[in-house]
FIKOLZA-1660 file (N, C-alpha, C; in steps of 0.1 Angstrom, whole numbers, plus 5000, padded with zeros to 4 digits):
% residues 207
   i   px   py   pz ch aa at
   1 5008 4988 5000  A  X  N
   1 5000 5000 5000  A  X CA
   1 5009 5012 5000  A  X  C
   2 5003 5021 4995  A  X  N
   2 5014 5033 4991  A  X CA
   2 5010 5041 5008  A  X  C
   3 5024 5046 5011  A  X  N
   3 5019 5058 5019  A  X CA
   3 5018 5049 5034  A  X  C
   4 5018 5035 5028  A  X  N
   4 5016 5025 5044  A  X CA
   4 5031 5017 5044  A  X  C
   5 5037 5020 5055  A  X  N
   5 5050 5011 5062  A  X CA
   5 5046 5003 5074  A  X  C
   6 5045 4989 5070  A  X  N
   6 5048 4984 5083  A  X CA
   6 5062 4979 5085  A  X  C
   7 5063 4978 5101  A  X  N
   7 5077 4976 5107  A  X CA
   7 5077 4969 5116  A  X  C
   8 5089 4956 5107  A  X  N
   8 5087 4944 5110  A  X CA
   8 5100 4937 5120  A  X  C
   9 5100 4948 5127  A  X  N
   9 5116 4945 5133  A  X CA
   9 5111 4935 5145  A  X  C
  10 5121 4925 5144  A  X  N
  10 5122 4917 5153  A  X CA
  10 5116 4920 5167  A  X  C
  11 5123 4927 5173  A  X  N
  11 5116 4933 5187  A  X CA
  11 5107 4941 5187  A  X  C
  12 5102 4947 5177  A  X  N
  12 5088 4953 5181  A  X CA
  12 5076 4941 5181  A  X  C
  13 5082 4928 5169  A  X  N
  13 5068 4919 5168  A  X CA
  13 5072 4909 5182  A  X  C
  14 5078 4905 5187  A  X  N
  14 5082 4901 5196  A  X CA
  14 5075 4909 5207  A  X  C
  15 5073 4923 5208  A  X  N
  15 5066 4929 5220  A  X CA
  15 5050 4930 5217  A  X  C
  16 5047 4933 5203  A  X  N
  16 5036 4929 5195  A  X CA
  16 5026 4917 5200  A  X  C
  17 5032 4907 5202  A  X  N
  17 5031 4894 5203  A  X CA
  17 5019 4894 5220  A  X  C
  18 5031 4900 5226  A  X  N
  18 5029 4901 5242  A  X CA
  18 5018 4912 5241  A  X  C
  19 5020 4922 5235  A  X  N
  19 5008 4929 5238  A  X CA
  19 4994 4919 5232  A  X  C
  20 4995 4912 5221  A  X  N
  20 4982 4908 5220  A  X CA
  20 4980 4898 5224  A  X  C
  21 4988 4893 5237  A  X  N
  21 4985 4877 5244  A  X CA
  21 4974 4886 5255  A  X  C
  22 4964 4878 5254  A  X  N
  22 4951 4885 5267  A  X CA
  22 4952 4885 5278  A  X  C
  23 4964 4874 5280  A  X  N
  23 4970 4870 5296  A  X CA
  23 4977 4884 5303  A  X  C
  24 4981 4889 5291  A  X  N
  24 4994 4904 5294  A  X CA
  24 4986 4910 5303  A  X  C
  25 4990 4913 5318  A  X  N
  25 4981 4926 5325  A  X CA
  25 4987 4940 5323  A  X  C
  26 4980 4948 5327  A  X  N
  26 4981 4960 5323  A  X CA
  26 4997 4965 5327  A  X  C
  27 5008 4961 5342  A  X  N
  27 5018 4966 5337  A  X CA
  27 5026 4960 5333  A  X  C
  28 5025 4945 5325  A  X  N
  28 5035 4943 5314  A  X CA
  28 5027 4950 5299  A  X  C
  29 5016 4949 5295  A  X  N
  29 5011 4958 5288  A  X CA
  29 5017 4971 5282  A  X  C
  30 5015 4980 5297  A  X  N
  30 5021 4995 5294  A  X CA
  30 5037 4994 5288  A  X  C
  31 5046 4983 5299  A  X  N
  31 5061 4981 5295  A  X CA
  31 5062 4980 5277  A  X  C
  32 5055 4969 5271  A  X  N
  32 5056 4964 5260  A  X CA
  32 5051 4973 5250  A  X  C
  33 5042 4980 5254  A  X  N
  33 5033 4997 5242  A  X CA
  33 5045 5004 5245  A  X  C
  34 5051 5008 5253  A  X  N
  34 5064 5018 5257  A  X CA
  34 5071 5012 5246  A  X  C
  35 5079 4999 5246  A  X  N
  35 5088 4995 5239  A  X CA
  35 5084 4994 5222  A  X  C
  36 5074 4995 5220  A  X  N
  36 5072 4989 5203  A  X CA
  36 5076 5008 5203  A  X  C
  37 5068 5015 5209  A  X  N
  37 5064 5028 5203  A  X CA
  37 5077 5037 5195  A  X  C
  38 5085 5033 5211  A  X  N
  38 5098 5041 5213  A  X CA
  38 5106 5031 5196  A  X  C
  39 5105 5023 5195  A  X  N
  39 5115 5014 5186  A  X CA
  39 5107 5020 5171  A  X  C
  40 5098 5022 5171  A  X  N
  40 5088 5024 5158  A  X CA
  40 5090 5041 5154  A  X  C
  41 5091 5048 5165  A  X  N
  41 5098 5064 5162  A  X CA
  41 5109 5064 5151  A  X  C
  42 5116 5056 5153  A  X  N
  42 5130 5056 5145  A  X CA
  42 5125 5057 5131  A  X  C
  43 5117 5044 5128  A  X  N
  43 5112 5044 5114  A  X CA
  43 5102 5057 5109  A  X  C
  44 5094 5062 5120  A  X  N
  44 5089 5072 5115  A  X CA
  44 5094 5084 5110  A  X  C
  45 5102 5088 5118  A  X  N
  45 5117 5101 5119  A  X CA
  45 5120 5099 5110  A  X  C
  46 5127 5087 5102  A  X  N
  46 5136 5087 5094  A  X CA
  46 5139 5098 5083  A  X  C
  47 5130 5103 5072  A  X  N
  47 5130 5111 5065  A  X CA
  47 5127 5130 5072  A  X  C
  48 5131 5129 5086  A  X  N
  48 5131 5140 5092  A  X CA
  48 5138 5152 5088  A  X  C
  49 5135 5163 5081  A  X  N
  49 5147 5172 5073  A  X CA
  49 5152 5175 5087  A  X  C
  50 5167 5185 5080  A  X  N
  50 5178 5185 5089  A  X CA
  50 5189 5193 5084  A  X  C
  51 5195 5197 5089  A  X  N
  51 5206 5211 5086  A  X CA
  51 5216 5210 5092  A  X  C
  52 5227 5216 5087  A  X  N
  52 5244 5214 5087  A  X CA
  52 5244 5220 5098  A  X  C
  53 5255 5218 5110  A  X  N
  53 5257 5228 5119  A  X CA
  53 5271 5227 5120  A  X  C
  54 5278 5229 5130  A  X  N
  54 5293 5237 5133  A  X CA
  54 5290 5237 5150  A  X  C
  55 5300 5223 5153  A  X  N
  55 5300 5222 5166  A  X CA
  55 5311 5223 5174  A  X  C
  56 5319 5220 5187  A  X  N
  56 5332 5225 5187  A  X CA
  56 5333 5213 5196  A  X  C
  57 5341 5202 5198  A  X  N
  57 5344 5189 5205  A  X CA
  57 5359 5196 5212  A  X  C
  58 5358 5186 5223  A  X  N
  58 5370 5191 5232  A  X CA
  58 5383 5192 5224  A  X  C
  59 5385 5188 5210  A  X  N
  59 5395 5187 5203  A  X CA
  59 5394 5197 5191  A  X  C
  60 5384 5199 5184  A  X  N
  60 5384 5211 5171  A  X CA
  60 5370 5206 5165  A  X  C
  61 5373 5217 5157  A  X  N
  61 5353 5222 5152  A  X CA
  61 5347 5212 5142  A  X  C
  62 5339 5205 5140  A  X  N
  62 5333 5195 5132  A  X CA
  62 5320 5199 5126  A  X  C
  63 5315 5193 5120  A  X  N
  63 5304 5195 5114  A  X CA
  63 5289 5183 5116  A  X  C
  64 5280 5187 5119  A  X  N
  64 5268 5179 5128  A  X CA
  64 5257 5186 5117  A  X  C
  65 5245 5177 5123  A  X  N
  65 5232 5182 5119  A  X CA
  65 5221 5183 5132  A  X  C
  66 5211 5192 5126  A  X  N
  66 5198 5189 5138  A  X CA
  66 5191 5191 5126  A  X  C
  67 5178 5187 5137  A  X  N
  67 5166 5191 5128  A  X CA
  67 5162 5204 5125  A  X  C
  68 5157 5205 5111  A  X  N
  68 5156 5220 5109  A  X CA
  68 5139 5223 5116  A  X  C
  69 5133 5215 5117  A  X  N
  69 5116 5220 5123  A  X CA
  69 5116 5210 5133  A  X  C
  70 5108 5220 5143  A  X  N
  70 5100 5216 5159  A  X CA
  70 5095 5204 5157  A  X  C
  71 5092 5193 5167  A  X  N
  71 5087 5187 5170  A  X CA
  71 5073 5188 5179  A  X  C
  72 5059 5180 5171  A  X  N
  72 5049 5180 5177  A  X CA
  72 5047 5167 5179  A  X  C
  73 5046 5164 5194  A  X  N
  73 5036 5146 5198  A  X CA
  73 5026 5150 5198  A  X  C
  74 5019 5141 5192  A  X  N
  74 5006 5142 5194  A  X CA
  74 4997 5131 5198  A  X  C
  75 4994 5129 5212  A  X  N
  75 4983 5116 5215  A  X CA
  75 4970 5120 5212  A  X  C
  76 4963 5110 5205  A  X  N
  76 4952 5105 5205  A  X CA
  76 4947 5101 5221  A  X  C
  77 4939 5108 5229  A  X  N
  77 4931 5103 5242  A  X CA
  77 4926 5092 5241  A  X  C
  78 4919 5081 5248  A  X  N
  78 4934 5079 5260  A  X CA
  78 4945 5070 5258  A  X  C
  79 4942 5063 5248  A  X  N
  79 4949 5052 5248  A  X CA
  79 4964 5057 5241  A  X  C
  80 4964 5068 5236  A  X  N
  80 4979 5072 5227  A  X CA
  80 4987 5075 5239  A  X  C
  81 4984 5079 5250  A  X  N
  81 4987 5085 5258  A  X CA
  81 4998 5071 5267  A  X  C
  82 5001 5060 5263  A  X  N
  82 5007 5052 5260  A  X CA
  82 5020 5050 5258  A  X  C
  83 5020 5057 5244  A  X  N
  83 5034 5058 5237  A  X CA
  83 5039 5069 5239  A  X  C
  84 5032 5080 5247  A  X  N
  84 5038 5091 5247  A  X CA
  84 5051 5090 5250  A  X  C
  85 5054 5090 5266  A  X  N
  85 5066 5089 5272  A  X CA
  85 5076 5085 5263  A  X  C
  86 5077 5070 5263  A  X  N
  86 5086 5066 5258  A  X CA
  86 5093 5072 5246  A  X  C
  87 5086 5077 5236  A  X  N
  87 5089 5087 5224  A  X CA
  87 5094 5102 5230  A  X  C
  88 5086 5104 5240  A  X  N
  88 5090 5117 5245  A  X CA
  88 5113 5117 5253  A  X  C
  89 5109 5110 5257  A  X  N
  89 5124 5103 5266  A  X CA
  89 5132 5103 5250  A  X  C
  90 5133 5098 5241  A  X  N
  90 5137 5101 5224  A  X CA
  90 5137 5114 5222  A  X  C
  91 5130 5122 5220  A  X  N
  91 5127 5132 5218  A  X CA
  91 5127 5144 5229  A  X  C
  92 5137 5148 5243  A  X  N
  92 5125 5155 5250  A  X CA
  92 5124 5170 5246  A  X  C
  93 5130 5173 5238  A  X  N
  93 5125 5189 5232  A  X CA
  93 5111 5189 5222  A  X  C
  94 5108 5179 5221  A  X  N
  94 5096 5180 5217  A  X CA
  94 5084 5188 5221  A  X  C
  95 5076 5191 5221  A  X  N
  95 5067 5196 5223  A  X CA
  95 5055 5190 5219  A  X  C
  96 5045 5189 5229  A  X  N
  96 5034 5179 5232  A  X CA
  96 5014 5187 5231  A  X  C
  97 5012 5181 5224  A  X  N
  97 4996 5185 5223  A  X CA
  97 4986 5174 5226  A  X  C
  98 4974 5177 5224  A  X  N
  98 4966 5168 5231  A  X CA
  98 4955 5164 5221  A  X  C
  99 4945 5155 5218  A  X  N
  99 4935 5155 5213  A  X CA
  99 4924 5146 5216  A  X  C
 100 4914 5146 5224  A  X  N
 100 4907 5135 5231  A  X CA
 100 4897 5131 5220  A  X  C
 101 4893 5123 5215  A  X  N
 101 4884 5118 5208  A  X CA
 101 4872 5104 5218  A  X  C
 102 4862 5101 5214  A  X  N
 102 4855 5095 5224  A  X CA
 102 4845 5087 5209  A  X  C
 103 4845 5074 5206  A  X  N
 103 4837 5069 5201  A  X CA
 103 4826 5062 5202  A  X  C
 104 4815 5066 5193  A  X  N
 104 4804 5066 5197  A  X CA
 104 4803 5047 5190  A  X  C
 105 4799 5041 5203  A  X  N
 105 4799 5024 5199  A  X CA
 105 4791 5020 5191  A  X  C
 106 4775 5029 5186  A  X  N
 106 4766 5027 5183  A  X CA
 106 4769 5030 5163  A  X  C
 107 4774 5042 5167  A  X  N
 107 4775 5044 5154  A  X CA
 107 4786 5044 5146  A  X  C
 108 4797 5044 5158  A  X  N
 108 4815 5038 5154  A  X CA
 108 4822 5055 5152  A  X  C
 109 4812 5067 5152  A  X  N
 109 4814 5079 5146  A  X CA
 109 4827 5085 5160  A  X  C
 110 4837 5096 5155  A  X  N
 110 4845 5099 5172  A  X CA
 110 4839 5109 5175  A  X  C
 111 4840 5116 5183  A  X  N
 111 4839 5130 5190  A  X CA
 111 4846 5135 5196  A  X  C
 112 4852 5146 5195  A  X  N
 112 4860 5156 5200  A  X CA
 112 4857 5156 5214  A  X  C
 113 4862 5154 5224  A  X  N
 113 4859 5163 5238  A  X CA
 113 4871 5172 5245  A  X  C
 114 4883 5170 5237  A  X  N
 114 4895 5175 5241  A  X CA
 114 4905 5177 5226  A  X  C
 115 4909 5194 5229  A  X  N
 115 4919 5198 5222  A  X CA
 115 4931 5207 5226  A  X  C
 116 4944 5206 5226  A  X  N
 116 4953 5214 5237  A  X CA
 116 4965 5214 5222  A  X  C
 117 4962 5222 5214  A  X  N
 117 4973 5224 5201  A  X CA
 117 4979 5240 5199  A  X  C
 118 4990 5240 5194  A  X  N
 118 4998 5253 5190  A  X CA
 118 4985 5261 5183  A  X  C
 119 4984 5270 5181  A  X  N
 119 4975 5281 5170  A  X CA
 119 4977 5277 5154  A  X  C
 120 4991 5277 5156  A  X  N
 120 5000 5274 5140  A  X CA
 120 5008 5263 5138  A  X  C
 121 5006 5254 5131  A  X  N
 121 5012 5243 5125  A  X CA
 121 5022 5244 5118  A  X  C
 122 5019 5250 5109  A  X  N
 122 5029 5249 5097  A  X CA
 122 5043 5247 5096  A  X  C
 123 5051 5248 5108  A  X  N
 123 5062 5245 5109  A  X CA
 123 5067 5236 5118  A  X  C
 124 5060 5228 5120  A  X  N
 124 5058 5215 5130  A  X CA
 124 5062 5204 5120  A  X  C
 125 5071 5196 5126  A  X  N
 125 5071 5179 5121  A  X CA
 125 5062 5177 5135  A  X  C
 126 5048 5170 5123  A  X  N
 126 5038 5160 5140  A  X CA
 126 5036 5147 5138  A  X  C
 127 5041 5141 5146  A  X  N
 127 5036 5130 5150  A  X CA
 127 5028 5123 5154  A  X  C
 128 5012 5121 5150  A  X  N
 128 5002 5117 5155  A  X CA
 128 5000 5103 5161  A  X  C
 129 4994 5100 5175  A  X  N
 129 4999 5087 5180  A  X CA
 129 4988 5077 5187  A  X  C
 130 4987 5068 5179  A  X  N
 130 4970 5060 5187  A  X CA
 130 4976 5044 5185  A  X  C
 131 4973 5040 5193  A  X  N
 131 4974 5027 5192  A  X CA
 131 4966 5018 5180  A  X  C
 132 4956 5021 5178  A  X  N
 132 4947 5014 5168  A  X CA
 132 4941 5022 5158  A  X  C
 133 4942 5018 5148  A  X  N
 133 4935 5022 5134  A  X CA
 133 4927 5014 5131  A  X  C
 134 4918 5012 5134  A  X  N
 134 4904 5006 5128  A  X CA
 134 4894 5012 5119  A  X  C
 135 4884 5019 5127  A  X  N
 135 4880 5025 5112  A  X CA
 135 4883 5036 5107  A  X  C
 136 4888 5044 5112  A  X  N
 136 4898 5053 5110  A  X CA
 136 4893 5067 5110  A  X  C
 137 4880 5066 5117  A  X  N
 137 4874 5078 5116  A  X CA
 137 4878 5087 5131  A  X  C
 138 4886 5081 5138  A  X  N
 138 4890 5088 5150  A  X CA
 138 4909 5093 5143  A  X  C
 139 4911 5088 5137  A  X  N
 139 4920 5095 5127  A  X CA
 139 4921 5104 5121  A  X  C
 140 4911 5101 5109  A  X  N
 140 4902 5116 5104  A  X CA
 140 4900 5126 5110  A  X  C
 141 4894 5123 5122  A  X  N
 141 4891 5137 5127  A  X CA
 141 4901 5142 5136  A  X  C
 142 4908 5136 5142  A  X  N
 142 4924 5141 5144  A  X CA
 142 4931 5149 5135  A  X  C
 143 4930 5143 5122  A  X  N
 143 4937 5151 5112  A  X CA
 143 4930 5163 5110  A  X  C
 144 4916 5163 5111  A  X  N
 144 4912 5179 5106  A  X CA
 144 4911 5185 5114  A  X  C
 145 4917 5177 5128  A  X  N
 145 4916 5192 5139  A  X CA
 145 4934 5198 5135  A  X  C
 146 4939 5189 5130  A  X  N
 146 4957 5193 5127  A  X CA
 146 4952 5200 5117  A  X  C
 147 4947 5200 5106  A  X  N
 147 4942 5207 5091  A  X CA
 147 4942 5219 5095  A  X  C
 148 4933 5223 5104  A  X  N
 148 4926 5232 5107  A  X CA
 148 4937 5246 5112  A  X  C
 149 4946 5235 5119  A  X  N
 149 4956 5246 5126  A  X CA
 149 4969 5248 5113  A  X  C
 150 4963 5242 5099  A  X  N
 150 4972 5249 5092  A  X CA
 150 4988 5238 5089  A  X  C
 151 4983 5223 5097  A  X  N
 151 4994 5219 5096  A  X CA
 151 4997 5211 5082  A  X  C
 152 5014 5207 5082  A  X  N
 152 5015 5205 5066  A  X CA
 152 5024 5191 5067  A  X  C
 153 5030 5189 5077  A  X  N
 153 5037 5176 5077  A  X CA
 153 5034 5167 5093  A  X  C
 154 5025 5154 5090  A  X  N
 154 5020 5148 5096  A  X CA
 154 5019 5134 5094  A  X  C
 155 5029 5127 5103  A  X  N
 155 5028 5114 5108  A  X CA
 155 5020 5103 5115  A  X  C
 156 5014 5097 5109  A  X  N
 156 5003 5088 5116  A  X CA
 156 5009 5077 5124  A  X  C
 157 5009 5071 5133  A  X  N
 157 5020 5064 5141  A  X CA
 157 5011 5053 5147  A  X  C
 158 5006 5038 5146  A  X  N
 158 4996 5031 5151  A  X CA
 158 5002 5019 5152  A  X  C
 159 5004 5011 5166  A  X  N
 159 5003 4993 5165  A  X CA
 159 4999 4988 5155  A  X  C
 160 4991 4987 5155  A  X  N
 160 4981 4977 5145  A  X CA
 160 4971 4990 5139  A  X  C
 161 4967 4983 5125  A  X  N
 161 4957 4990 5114  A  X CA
 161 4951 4979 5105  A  X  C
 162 4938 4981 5105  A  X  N
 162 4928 4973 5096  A  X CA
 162 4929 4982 5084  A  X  C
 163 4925 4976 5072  A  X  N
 163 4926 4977 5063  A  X CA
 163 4918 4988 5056  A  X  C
 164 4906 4987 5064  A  X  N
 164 4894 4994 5063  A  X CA
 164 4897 5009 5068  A  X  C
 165 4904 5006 5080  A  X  N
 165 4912 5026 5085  A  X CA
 165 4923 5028 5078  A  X  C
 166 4927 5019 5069  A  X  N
 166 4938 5025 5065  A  X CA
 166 4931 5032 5047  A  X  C
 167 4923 5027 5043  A  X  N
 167 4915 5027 5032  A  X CA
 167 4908 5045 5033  A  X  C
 168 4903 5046 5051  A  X  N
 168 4896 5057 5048  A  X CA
 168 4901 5063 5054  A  X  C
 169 4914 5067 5060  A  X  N
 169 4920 5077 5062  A  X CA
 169 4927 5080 5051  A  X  C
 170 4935 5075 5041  A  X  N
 170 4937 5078 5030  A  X CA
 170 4926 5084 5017  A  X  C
 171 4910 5078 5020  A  X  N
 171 4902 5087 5012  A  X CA
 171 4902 5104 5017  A  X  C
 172 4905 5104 5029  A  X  N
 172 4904 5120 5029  A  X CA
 172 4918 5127 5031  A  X  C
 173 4932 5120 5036  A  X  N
 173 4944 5122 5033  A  X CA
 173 4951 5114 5029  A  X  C
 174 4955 5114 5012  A  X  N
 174 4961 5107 5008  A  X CA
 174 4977 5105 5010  A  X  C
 175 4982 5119 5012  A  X  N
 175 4994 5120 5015  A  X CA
 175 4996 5114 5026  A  X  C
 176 4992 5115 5042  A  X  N
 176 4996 5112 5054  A  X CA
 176 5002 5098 5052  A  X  C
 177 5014 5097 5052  A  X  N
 177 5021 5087 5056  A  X CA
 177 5016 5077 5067  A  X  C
 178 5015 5064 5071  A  X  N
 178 5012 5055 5082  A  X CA
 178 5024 5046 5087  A  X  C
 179 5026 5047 5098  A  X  N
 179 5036 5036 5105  A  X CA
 179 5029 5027 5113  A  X  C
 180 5028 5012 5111  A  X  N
 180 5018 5002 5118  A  X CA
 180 5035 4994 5121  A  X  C
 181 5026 4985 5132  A  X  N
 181 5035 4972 5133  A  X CA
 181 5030 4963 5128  A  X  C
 182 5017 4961 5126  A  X  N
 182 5009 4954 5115  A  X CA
 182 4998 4954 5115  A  X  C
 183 4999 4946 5098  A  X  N
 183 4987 4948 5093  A  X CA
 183 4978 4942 5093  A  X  C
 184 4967 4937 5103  A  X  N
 184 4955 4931 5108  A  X CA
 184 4944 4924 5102  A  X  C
 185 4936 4914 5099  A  X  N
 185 4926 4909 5091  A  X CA
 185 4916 4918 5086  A  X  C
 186 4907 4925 5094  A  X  N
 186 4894 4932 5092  A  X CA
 186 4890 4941 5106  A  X  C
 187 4879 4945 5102  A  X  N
 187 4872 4950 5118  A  X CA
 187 4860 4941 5115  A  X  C
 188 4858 4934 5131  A  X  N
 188 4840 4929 5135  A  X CA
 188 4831 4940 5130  A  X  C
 189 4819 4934 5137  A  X  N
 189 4811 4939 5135  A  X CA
 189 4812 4952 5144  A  X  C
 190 4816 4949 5152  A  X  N
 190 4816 4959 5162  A  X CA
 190 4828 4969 5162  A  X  C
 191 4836 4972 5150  A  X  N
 191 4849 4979 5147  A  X CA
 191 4858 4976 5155  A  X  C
 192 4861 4965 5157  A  X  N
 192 4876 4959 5166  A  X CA
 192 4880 4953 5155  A  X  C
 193 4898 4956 5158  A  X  N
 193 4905 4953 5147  A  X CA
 193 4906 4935 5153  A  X  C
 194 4907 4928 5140  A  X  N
 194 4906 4913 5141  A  X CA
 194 4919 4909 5132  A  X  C
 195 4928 4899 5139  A  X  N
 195 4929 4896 5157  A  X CA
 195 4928 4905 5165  A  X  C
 196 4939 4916 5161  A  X  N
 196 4942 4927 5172  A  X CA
 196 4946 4926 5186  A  X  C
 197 4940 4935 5198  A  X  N
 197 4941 4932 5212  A  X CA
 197 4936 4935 5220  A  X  C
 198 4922 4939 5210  A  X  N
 198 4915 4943 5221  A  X CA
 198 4915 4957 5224  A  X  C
 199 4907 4963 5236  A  X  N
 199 4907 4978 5239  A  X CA
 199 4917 4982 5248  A  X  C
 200 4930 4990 5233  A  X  N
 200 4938 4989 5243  A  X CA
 200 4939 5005 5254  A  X  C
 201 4933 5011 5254  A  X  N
 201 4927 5021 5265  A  X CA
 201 4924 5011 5280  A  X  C
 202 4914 4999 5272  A  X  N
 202 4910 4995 5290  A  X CA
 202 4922 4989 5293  A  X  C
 203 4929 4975 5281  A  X  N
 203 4942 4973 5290  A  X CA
 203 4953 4977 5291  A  X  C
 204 4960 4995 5287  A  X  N
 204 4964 5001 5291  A  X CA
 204 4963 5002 5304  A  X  C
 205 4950 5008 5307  A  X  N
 205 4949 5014 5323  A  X CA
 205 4944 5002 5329  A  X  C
 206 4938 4994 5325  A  X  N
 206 4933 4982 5334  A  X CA
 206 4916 4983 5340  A  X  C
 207 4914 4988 5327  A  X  N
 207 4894 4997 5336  A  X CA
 207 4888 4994 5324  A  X  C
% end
């Protein structure tokens, strides 16, 4: 799929694995979402622009890079809130925003109940961060609250993704790039990605 990377590195499927054994309680859970997340950054970053600099080592002057644009994390409520840290501990000059979304079970639609974002995007590398892509409409509307603030480079960042969220987040952004650890059968009836792991919100926190 164009625009879709999964990442198949040894130790993320390996923690993968554990996060979708149902036996996992919530604090080997949180350990193992910490670890894919933080290891899955790398692949996302990758194509991160970047600028020459002029550094001075205890010995004579060299030449380095940094990133030329800020860094935005961005969790998805509650369950993104997950990967935060551990990406954050990678990153800690980053800078962090919020976006609570709440899905309605009846109709699968999300709702906004929380937003904590910059005014202006446009010079942000963001990182958008949810554990699951299923139907992808809690995506969507993540992204048009980022749209909205004008943003222009945005990373989707997800465990697992059904085919079906990956399908309709790309009908309304085709560009946004996706990083999964994999890529899943279908959603039920009931929009759970299948196999998947379940709600990983409740067994994040354990509620």
């Amino acid at each position: 799929m164009n625009q879709v990377t999964v990442i198949e590195h040894p130790l993320i499927q390996q923690n993968l694995t554990r996060l979708r054994d149902a036996a996992t309680q919530p604090e080997e859970f949180r350990r193992a979402l910490g670890e894919v997340a933080a290891l899955m950054v790398y692949e996302a970053t990758r194509d991160f622009a970047t600028q020459r600099v002029t550094v001075r080592t205890p010995l004579e002057a060299t030449r380095g890079v940094k990133l030329r644009r800020e860094v935005l994390l961005v969790p998805v409520l509650r369950a993104g809130l997950g990967m935060l840290d551990p990406i954050l501990r990678l990153m800690p000059h980053a800078r962090v925003g919020f976006i609570g979304l709440k899905r309605n079970e009846h109709t699968l639609a999300a709702a906004t109940y929380h937003k904590s974002l910059p005014e202006d995007l446009r010079e942000f590398e963001i990182i958008l961060m949810d554990p699951m892509l299923a139907t992808g409409g809690s995506a969507v509307s993540a992204l048009d609250l980022l749209k909205e603030r004008r943003a222009k480079r945005v990373r989707l960042v997800n465990l697992l993704a059904a085919p079906e969220g990956i399908a309709f987040v790309h009908r309304h952004y085709p560009h946004v790039p996706i990083f999964t650890a994999a890529l899943d059968r279908k959603l039920n009836h009931q929009g759970y990605v299948v196999p998947g792991l379940g709600d990983a919100g409740d067994r994040l926190f354990g509620v």
